[in-house]
C-alpha positions, 0 to 999 in steps of 0.5 A: 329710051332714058328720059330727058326734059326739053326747057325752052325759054322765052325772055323779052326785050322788055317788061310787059313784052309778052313773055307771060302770054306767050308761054300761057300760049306755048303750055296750051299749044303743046299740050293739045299736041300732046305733050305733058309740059308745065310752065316755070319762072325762076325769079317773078317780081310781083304783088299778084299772086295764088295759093297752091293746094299745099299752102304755098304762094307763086306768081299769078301768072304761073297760076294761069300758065298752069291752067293752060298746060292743064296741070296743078299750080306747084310752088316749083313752077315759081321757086323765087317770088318777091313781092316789094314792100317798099321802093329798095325792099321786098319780102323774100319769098322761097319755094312758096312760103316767106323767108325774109324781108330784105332790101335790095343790095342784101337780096342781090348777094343772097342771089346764090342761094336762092339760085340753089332753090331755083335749080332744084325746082327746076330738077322737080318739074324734069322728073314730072314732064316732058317739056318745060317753058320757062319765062324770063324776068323784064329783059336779059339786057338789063347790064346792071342786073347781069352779075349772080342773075338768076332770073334770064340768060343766068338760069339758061346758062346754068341747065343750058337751055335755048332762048327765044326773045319777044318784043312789043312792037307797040311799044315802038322800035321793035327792030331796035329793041331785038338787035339792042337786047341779042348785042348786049348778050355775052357771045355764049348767051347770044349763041343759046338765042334760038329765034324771035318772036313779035308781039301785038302786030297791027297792019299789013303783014306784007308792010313788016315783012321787009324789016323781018328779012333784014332782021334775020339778015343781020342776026342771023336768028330767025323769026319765029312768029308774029303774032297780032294784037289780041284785042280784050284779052283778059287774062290774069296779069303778072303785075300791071293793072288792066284798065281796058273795058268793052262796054255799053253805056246803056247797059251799065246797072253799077259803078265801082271805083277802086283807088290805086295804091302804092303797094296794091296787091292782088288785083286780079280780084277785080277781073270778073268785074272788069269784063263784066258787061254790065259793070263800069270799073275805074281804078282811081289813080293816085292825086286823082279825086274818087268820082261819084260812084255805087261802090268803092272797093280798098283792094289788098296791099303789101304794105298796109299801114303805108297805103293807109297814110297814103289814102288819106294824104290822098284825101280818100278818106274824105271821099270815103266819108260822102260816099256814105254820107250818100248812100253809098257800099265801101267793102275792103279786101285783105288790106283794105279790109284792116285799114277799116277798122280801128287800129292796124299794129306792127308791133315787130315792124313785120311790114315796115317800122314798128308802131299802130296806125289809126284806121278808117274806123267803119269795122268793129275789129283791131289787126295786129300784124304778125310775121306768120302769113295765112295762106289757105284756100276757103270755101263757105257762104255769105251771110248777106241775106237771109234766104238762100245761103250763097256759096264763094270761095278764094283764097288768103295772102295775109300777116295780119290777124283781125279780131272783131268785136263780140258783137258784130256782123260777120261776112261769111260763114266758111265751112270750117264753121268759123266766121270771116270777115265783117258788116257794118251795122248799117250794112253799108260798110263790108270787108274780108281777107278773101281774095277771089270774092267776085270769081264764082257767079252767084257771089258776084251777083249777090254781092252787086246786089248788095251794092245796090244793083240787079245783075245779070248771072257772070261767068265762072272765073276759071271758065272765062280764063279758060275761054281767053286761053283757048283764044291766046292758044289759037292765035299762037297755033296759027302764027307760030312756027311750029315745025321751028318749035318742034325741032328746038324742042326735039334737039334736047332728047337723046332719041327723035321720037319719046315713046308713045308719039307720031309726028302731026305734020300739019302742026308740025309737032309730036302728037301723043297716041 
C-alpha cells in the first residue's frame, strides 16, 4: 500500500491542561499496540530543555515523549523552541540550534518562516513513522494569537489533521473551558475537533456522567475519556516547577534549598532530589527569605546577569554569606555556576545590554558571554573524593565560557581529559555546567554526602521516568477509548489495515505481528 502517516493532536483549554502528559500517555499506548509513533510539538515556550545525540536542543517534554514512544529524542520532534529571556523576548531557537533574539512583535512576523521549518520536520517524522501525536501550545483560543499561528489550530489546518482538546477539571469550570475554547474556533477549526479529553478527575464518576451527556449534547463531540488525578506523578515538566513531595519527616538526612529565579532554566536537574525520599527540597520563591538549610543549590538561567542583580535585590546573597559562615555547601549549576565567580561579561550584549557584572566571588573563574551556545552531552568522574572515581554524566545548554584560575580545584574529570567545573579551596563552594549532575545514582549520592549527608542508593533517572510512564500509560490505556482512538487514527490511511498488523479487539487498536 502507499504509506501514509496518521497525525493526531491534542491541544488544551489552557496551559498545564495536560497536553504534554497526554501524548507521553498516547506515544506509550500506541507503541505497546504496535505502532511505530513519535511525538511532535511545532512551537514550545520553554527554559527546560535537552541535548539530542547530534547536538541540537528541544523541548524537555519531547525529550521525555520520546522515551515514551521508545525512540531517539530529534530536533524535528520540536522544529521551534523559544526560550525568553525577558518579559517581551526570547531567543529563537530552529531545528535545534539558535538563530536569533527577538522580541516579541519581531517573532510574531518572523511566524512564516518559521512555520516553513515547522512543516518540514514535520515531512521528516511522516517518512520514519506511522503515526505522529502532535501537542499544542497553551490554548487554540487565545484570539489574540490566531493570526500567522503555528503553534495550535495553525499547524492542523495546514497538514489537515484531527483535534482533541483536554481540559483541567481542577482547575474548576471544566465544562465552560471545552464549550468556551470549541466556540471560538473558526467553524473549519471546529469541525477538525474529534473529541474531548478531561484531566485530573477526582470522585465519583457516576456524579460527572450527567454533566459529560450534555457536553456531548451540546457540541455534538464526543468525550474521549476521563482520566483520574495521577497523584505524585513525577514526570519531567515542560515549564512549570514541580514542588509536590511525599515525604517522611522522620527519614529525612538533608536539606536543600534552591532559590527561584526570574528566567530559571533547566529545572528538571532538581527531580531526582525531589522524589528522593530521604531528601527535603524547598524552591525558595522570590521576597521570600532562604531558611536554614544543608545545601543551597543557584539553578541554571536564561538570563544570567538579570538573575544575578536579582538575587541579591532579594538579599540572597547575604543568606548566602551565613549559610557558609555555618557550615553550610552552595553548588551553582550552569547559571548559577558563573554568578559564583568573580565576573560575568557580555561584551556583545548576548543575553541583555552589554556590560559586566560582579559575581558572588566563591569560585576562582571569569565568564565571559559569547553568542556561540555549548551543547554536548559529557560523561566523566567526580573528583570529590580521593577513592574510587565516581562516574556522571549530563548535558550542557550554555553561551558562556568560564576560565578558572590556574591553580584551582576542578569538579570533575570528563573523559575527553579536560577538566569541568569548580571547588572552593575550603571545599565548601562547588559549581559546574553540567545539568543532570544528580540523575545517575552513584553522582547523587556522592554528591549528598559531600553535603554533609548519608544516603541511600536513588534510582537511575531514565529508570524512575520510565516507571512514571509506564504508570501514566496504564491509566490512559484504561480510561481512554481506544476503539474511538483507533478509528481517527485508521480514517488517515488510503487502506484500513498497514502491512504487517491485526486488529487487537480488547484494546481496540492494530497490534503489529
Amino acid at each position: 500500500m502507499t504509506h501514509k502517516t496518521a497525525t493526531i493532536m491534542i491541544q488544551g483549554t489552557t496551559s498545564d491542561a495536560g497536553k504534554s502528559m497526554l501524548v507521553a500517555g498516547f506515544c506509550r499506548c500506541l507503541k505497546n499496540h504496535g505502532w511505530n509513533v513519535a511525538p511532535f510539538k511545532p512551537q514550545n515556550m520553554a527554559l527546560n530543555s535537552a541535548v539530542t545525540k547530534d547536538g541540537g536542543e528541544i523541548g524537555r517534554a519531547q525529550a521525555v515523549q520520546a522515551q515514551a514512544a521508545g525512540i531517539e529524542p530529534s530536533v524535528h520532534m520540536n522544529p521551534v523552541l523559544l526560550k525568553p529571556s525577558s518579559d517581551t523576548g526570547a531567543q529563537v531557537i530552529i531545528q535545534g540550534k539558535a538563530v536569533s533574539d527577538m522580541q516579541a512583535k519581531k517573532y510574531h512576523d518572523y511566524k512564516q518562516v518559521a512555520m516553513q521549518a515547522v512543516l518540514s520536520s514535520h515531512k521528516v517524522l511522516c517518512a520514519d513513522y506511522e503515526v505522529i501525536v502532535v501537542e499544542g501550545a497553551g490554548s487554540p483560543a487565545e484570539i489574540n494569537l490566531r493570526k500567522g499561528d503555528i503553534a495550535n489550530m495553525g499547524f492542523a489546518e495546514a497538514v489537515d489533521c484531527p483535534v482533541i482538546i483536554v481540559a483541567d477539571i481542577d482547575r474548576g469550570g471544566v465544562f465552560a473551558q471545552l464549550v468556551g475554547t470549541l466556540d471560538l474556533l473558526a467553524e473549519s477549526e471546529q469541525k477538525r475537533v474529534v473529541g474531548f479529553v478531561i484531566n485530573k478527575f477526582r470522585g465519583d464518576i457516576k456524579l460527572l456522567e450527567p454533566g459529560l451527556t450534555w457536553l456531548e449534547q451540546r457540541t455534538k463531540k464526543p468525550v474521549l475519556g476521563v482520566l483520574p488525578y495521577i497523584h505524585n506523578l513525577q514526570l519531567a515538566a515542560e515549564d512549570a516547577i514541580q514542588a509536590e513531595q511525599n515525604l517522611d519527616e522522620e527519614n529525612i538526612r538533608i536539606h536543600i534549598c534552591v532559590p527561584v529565579f526570574k528566567r530559571i532554566s533547566n529545572h528538571t536537574d532538581f527531580d531526582m532530589l525531589r522524589v528522593h525520599p530521604q531528601v527535603k527540597l524547598t524552591f525558595v520563591a522570590q521576597h521570600s527569605p532562604i531558611p536554614p538549610c544543608d545545601l543551597i543549590i543557584l539553578p541554571g538561567s536564561k538570563n544570567v546577569r538579570a538573575d544575578l542583580a536579582l538575587l541579591k535585590d532579594m538579599h540572597w546573597d547575604k543568606a548566602l554569606q551565613r549559610h557558609l559562615r555555618y557550615g553550610g555547601k552552595v553548588l551553582g549549576i550552569c547559571g548559577g555556576y558563573q554568578m559564583l565567580g568573580h565576573a560575568i561579561a557580555d561584551p556583545q550584549g548576548v543575553e541583555d545590554t552589554p556590560g559586566t557584572s560582579t559575581g558572588l566571588g566563591y569560585l576562582p573563574i571569569n565568564t565571559e558571554l559569547r553568542p556561540q551556545k555549548q551543547l554536548t552531552h559529557s560523561q566523566g568522574n567526580l573528583l570529590l573524593t580521593s577513592g574510587e572515581p565516581v562516574p556522571i554524566h549530563g548535558y550542557e545548554i550554555h553561551i558562556g565560557t568560564s576560565t578558572r584560575a590556574e591553580n584551582a580545584n576542578p569538579l570533575i574529570l570528563l573523559n575527553n581529559g579536560k577538566y569541568e567545573g569548580c571547588i572552593s579551596d575550603d571545599n565548601q563552594v562547588a559549581g559546574s555546567y553540567l545539568h543532570g549532575l544528580f540523575d545517575s545514582p552513584q553522582a547523587l549520592q556522592h554528591l549528598l554526602a559531600w553535603a554533609g549527608a548519608s544516603t541511600e542508593l536513588a534510582e537511575d533517572y531514565s529508570a524512575q521516568q520510565e516507571q512514571e510512564i509506564a504508570r501514566l500509560a496504564h491509566v490512559c490505556q484504561t480510561h481512554l477509548n481506544w476503539d474511538a482512538i483507533n478509528t481517527i487514527i485508521h480514517h488517515q490511511f488510503t487502506a484500513p489495515t498497514p502491512s504487517g498488523a491485526t486488529t487487537d479487539s480488547k484494546a481496540g487498536v492494530q497490534t503489529h505481528v
